[in-house]
Biopython code that builds the backbone (N, CA, C, O; Angstrom):
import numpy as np
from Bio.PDB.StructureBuilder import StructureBuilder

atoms = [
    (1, "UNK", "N", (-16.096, 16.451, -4.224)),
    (1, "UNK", "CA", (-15.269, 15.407, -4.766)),
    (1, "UNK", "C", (-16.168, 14.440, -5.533)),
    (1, "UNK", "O", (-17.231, 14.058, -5.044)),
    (2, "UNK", "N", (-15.797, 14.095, -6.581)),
    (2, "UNK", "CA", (-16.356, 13.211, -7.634)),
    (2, "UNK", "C", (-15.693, 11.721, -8.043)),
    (2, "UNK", "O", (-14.736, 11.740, -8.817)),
    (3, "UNK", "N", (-16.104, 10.634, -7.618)),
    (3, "UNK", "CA", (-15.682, 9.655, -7.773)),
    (3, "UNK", "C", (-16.654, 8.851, -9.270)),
    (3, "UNK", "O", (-17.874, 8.825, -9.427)),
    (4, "UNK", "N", (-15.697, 8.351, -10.063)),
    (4, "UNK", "CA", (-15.629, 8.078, -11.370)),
    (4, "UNK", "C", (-15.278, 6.585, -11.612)),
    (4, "UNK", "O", (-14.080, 6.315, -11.692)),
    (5, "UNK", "N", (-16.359, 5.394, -11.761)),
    (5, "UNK", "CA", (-16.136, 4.115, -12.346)),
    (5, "UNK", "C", (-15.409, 4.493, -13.851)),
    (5, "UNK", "O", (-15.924, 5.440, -14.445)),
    (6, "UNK", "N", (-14.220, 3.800, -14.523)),
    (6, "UNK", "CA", (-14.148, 3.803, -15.993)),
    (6, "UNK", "C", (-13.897, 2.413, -15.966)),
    (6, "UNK", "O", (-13.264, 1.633, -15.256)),
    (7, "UNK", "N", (-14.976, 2.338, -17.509)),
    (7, "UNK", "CA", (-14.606, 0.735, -18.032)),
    (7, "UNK", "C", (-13.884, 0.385, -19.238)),
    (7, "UNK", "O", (-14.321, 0.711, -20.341)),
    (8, "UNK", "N", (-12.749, -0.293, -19.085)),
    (8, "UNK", "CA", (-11.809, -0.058, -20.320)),
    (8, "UNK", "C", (-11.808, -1.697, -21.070)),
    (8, "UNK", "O", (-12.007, -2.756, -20.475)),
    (9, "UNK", "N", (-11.585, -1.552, -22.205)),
    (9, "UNK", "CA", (-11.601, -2.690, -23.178)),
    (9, "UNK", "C", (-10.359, -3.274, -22.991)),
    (9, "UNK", "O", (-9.343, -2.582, -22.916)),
    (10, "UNK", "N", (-10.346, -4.475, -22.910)),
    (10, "UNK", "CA", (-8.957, -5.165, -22.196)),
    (10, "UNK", "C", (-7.727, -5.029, -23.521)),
    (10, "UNK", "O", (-6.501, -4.918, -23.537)),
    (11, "UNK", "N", (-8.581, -5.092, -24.346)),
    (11, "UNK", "CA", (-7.602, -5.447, -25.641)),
    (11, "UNK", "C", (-7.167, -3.996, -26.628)),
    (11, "UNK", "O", (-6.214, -3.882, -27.398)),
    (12, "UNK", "N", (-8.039, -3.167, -26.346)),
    (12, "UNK", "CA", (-7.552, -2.267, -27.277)),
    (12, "UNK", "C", (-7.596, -0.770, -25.942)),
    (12, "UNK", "O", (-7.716, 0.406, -26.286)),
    (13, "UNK", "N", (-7.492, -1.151, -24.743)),
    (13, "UNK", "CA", (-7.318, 0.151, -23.563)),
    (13, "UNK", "C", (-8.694, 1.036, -24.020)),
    (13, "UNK", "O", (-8.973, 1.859, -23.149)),
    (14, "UNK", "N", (-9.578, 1.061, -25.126)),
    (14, "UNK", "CA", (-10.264, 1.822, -24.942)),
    (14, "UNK", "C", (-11.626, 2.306, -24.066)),
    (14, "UNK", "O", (-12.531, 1.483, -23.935)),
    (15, "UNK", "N", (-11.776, 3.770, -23.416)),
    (15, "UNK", "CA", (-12.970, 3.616, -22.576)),
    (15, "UNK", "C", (-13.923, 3.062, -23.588)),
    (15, "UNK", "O", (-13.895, 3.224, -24.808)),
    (16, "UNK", "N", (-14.883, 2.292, -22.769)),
    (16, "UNK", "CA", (-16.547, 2.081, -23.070)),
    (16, "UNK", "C", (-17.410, 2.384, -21.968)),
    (16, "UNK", "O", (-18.514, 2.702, -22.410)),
    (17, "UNK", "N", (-17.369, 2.420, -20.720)),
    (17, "UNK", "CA", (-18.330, 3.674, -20.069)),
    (17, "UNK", "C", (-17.843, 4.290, -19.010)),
    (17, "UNK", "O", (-16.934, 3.729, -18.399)),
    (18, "UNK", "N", (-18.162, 5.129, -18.714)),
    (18, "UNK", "CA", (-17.719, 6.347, -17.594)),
    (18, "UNK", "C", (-18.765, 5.876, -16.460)),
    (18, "UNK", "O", (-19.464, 5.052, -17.051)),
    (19, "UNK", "N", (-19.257, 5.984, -15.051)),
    (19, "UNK", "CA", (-20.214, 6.430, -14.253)),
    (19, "UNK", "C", (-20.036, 7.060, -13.317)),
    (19, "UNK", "O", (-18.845, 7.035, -13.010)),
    (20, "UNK", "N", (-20.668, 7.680, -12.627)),
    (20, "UNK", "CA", (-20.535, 8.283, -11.342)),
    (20, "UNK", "C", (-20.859, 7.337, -10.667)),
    (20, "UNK", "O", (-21.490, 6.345, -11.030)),
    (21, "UNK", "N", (-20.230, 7.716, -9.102)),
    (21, "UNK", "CA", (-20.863, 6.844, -7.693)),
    (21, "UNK", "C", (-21.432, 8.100, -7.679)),
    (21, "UNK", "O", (-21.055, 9.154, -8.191)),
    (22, "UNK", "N", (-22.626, 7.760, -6.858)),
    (22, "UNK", "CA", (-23.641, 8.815, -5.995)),
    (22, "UNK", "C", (-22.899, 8.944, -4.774)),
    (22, "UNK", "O", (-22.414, 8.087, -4.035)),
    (23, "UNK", "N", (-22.921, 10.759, -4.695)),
    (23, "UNK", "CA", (-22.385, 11.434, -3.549)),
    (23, "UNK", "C", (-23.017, 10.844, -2.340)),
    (23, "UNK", "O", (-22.564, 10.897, -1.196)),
    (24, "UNK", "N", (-24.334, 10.164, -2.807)),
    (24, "UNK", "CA", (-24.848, 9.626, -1.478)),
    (24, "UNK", "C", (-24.085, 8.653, -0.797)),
    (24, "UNK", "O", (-23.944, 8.610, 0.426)),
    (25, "UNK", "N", (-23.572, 7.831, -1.664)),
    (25, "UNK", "CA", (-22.749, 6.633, -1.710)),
    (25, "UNK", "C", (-21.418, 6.919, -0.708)),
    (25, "UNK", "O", (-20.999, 6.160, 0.166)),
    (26, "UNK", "N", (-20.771, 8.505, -1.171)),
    (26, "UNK", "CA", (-19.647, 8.594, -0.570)),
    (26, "UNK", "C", (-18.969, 7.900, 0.916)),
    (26, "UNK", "O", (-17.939, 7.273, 0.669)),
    (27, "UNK", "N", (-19.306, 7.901, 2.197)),
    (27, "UNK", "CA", (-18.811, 7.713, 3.032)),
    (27, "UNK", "C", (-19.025, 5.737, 3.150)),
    (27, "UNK", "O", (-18.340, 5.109, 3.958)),
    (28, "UNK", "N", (-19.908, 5.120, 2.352)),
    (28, "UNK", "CA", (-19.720, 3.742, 2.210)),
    (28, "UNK", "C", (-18.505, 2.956, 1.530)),
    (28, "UNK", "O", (-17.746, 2.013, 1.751)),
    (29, "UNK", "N", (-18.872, 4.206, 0.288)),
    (29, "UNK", "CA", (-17.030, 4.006, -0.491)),
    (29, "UNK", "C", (-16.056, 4.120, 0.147)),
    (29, "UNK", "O", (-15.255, 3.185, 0.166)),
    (30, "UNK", "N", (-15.842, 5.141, 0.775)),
    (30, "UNK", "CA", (-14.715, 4.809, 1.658)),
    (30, "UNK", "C", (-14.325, 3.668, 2.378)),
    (30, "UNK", "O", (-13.146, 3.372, 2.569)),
    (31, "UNK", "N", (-15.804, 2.670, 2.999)),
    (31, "UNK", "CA", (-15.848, 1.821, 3.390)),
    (31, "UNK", "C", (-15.082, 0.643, 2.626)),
    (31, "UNK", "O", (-14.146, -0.024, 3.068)),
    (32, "UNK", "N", (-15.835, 0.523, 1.102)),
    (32, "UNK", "CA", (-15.639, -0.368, 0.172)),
    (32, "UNK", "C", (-14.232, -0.265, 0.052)),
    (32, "UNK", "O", (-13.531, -1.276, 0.021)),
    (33, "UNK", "N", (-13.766, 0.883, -0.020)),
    (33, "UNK", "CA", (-12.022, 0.949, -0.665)),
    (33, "UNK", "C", (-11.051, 0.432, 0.421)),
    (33, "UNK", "O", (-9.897, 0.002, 0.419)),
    (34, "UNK", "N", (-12.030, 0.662, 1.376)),
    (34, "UNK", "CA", (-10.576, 0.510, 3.030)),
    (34, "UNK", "C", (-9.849, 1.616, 3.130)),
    (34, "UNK", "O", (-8.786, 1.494, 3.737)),
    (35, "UNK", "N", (-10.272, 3.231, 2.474)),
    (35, "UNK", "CA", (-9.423, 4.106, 3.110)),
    (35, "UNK", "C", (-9.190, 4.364, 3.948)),
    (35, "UNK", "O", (-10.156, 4.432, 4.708)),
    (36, "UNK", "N", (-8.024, 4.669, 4.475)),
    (36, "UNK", "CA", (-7.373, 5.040, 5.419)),
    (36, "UNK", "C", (-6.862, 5.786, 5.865)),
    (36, "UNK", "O", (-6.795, 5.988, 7.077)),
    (37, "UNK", "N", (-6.180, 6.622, 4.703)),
    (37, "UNK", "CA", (-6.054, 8.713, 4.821)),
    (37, "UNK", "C", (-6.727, 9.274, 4.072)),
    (37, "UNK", "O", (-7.173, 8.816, 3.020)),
    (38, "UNK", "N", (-6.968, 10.857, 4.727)),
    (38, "UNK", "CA", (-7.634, 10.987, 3.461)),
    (38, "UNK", "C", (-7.331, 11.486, 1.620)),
    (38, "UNK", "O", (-8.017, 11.920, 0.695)),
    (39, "UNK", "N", (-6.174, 11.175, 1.804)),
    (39, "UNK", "CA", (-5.257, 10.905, 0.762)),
    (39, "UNK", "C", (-5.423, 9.948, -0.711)),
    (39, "UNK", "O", (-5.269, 10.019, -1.931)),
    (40, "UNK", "N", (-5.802, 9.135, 0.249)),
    (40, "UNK", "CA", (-6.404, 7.752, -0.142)),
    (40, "UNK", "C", (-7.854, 8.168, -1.237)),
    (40, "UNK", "O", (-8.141, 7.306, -2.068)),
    (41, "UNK", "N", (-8.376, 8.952, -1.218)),
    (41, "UNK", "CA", (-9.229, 8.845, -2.349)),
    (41, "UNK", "C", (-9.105, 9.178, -3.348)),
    (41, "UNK", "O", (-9.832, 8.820, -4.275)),
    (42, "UNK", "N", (-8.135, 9.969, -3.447)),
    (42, "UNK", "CA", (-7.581, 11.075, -4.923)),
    (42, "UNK", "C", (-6.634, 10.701, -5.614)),
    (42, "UNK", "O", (-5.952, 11.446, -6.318)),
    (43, "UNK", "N", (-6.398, 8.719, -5.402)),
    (43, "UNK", "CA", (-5.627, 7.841, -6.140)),
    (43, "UNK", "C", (-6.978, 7.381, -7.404)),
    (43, "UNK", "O", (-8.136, 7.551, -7.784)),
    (44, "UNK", "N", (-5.749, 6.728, -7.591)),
    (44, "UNK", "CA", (-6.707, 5.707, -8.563)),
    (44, "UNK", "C", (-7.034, 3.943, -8.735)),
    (44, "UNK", "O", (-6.256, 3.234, -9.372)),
    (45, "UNK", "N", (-7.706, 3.644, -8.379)),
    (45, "UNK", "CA", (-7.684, 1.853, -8.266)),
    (45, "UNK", "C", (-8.106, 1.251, -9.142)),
    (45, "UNK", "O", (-9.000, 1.765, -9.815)),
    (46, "UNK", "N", (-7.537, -0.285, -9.514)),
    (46, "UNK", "CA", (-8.058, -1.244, -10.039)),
    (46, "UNK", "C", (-9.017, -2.186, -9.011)),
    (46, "UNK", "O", (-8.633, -2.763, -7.994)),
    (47, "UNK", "N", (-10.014, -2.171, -9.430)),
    (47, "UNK", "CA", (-10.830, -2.588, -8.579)),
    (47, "UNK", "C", (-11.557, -4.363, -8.918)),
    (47, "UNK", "O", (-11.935, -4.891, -9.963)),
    (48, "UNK", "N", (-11.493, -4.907, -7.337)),
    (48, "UNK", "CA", (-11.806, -6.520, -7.362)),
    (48, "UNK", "C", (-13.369, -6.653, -8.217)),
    (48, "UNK", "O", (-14.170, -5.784, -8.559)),
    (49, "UNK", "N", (-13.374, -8.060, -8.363)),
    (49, "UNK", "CA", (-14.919, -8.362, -8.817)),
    (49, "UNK", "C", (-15.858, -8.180, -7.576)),
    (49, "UNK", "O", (-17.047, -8.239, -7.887)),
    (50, "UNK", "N", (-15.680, -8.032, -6.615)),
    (50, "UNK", "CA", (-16.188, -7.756, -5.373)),
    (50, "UNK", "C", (-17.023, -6.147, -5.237)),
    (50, "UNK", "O", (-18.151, -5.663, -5.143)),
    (51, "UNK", "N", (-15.846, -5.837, -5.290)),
    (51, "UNK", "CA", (-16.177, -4.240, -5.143)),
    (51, "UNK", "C", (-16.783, -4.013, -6.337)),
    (51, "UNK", "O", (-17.562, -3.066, -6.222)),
    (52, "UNK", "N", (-16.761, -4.601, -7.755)),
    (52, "UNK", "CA", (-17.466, -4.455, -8.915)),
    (52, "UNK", "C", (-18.811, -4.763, -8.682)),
    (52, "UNK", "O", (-19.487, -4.269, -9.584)),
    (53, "UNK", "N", (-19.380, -5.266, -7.998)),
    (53, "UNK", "CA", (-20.475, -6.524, -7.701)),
    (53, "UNK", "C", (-21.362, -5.209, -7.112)),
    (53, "UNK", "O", (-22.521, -4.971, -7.452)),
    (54, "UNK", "N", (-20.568, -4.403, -6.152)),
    (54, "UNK", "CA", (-20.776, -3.310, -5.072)),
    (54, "UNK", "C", (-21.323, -2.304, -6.052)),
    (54, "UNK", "O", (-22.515, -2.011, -6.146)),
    (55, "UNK", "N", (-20.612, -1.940, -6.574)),
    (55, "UNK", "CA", (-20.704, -0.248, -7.635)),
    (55, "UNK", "C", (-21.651, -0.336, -8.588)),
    (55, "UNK", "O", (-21.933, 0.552, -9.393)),
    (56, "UNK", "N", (-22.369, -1.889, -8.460)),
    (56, "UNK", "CA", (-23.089, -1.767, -10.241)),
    (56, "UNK", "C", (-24.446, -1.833, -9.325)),
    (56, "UNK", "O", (-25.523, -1.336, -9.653)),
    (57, "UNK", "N", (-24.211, -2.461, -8.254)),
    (57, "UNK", "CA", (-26.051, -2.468, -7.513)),
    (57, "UNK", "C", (-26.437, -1.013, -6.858)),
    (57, "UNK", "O", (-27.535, -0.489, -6.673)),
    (58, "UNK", "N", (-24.746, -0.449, -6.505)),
    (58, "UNK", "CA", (-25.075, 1.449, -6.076)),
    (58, "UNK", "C", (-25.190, 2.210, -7.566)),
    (58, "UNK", "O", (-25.670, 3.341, -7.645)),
    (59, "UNK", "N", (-24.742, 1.541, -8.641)),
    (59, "UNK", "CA", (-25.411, 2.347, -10.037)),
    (59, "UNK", "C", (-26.551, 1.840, -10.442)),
    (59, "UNK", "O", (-27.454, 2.641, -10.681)),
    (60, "UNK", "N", (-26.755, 0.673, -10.588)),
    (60, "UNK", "CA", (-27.688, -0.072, -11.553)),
    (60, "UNK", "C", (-27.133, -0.227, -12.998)),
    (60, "UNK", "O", (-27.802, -0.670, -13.931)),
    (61, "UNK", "N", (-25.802, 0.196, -13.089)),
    (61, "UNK", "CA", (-25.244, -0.152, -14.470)),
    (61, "UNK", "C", (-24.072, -1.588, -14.356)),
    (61, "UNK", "O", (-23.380, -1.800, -13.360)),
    (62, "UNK", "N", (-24.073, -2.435, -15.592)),
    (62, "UNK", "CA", (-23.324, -3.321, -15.632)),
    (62, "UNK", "C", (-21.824, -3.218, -15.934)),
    (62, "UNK", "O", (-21.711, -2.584, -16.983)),
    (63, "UNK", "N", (-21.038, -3.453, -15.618)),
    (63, "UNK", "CA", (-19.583, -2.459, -15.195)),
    (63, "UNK", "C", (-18.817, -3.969, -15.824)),
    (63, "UNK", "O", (-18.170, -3.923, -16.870)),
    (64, "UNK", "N", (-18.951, -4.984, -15.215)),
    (64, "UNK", "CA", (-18.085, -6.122, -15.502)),
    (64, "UNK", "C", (-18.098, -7.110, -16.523)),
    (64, "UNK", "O", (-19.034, -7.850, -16.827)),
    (65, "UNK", "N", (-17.081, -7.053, -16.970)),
    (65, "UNK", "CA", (-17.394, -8.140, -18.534)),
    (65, "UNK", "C", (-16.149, -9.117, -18.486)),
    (65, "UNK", "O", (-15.424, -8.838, -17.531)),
    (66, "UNK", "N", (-15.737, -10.079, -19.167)),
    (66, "UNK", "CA", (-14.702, -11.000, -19.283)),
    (66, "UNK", "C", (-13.868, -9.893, -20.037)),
    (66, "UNK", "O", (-12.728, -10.074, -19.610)),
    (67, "UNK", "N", (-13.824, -8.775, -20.990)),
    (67, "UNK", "CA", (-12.738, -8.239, -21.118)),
    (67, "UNK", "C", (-12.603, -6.836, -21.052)),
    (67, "UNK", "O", (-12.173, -6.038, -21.885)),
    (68, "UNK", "N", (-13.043, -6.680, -19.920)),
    (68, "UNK", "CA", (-13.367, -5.380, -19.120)),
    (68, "UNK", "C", (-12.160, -5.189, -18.318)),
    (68, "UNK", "O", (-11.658, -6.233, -17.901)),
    (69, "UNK", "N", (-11.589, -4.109, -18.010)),
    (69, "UNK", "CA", (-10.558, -3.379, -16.737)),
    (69, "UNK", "C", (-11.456, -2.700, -16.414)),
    (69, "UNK", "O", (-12.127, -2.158, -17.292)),
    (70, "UNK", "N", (-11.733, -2.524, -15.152)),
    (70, "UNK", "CA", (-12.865, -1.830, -14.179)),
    (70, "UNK", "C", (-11.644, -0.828, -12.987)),
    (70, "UNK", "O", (-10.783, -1.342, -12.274)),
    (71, "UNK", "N", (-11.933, 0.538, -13.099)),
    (71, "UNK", "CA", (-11.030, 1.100, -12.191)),
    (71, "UNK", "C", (-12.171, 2.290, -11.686)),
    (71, "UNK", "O", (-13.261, 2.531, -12.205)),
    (72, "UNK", "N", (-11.533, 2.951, -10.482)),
    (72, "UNK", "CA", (-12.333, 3.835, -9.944)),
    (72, "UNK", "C", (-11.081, 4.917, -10.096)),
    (72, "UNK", "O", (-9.875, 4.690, -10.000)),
    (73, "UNK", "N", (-11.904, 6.423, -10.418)),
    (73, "UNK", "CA", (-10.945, 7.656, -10.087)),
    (73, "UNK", "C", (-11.588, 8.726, -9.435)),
    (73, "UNK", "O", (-12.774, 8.705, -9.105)),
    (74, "UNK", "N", (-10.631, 9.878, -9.207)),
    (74, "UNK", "CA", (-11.460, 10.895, -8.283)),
    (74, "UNK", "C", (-10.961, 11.923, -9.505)),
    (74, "UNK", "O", (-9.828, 12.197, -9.898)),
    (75, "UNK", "N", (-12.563, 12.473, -10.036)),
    (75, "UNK", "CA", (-11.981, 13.442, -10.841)),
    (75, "UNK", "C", (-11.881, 15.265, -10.433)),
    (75, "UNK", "O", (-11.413, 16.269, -10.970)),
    (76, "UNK", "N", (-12.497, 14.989, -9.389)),
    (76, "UNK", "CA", (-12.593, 16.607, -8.528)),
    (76, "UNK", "C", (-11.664, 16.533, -7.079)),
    (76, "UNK", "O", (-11.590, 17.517, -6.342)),
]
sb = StructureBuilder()
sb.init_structure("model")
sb.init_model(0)
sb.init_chain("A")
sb.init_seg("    ")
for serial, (resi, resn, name, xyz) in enumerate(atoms, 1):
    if name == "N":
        sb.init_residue(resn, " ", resi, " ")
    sb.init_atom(name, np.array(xyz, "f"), 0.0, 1.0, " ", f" {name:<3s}", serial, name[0])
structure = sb.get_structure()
């Protein structure tokens, strides 16, 4: 299973970056999301500045901008 940051341009919906979470990461994410079935990962979320804060220090990439939509997906 492959979990997928996308960062979308507030104003025109378009992507500007894709990332992976590290598989290493996996069972913390779960943490971060609050899943609860395992159902629950193969949605898709809009995700807080919180959990943004989370995903860019487990990437090292900058994810959040003033006109950024920040969502997580499962693409596998």
């Amino acid at each position: 299973m492959k979990h997928v940051i996308e960062v979308f341009d507030r104003q025109t919906e378009d992507l500007v970056i894709s990332v992976e979470v590290p598989e290493s990461r996996h069972d913390a994410l779960k943490t971060l999301m609050n899943w609860k079935q395992p159902d629950d990962e193969f949605d898709g979320y809009d995700l807080s500045p919180e959990q943004v804060r989370v995903l860019e220090d487990w990437t090292g990439k900058t994810l959040m901008g003033a006109n950024h939509i920040v969502q997580l997906v499962c693409t596998e």
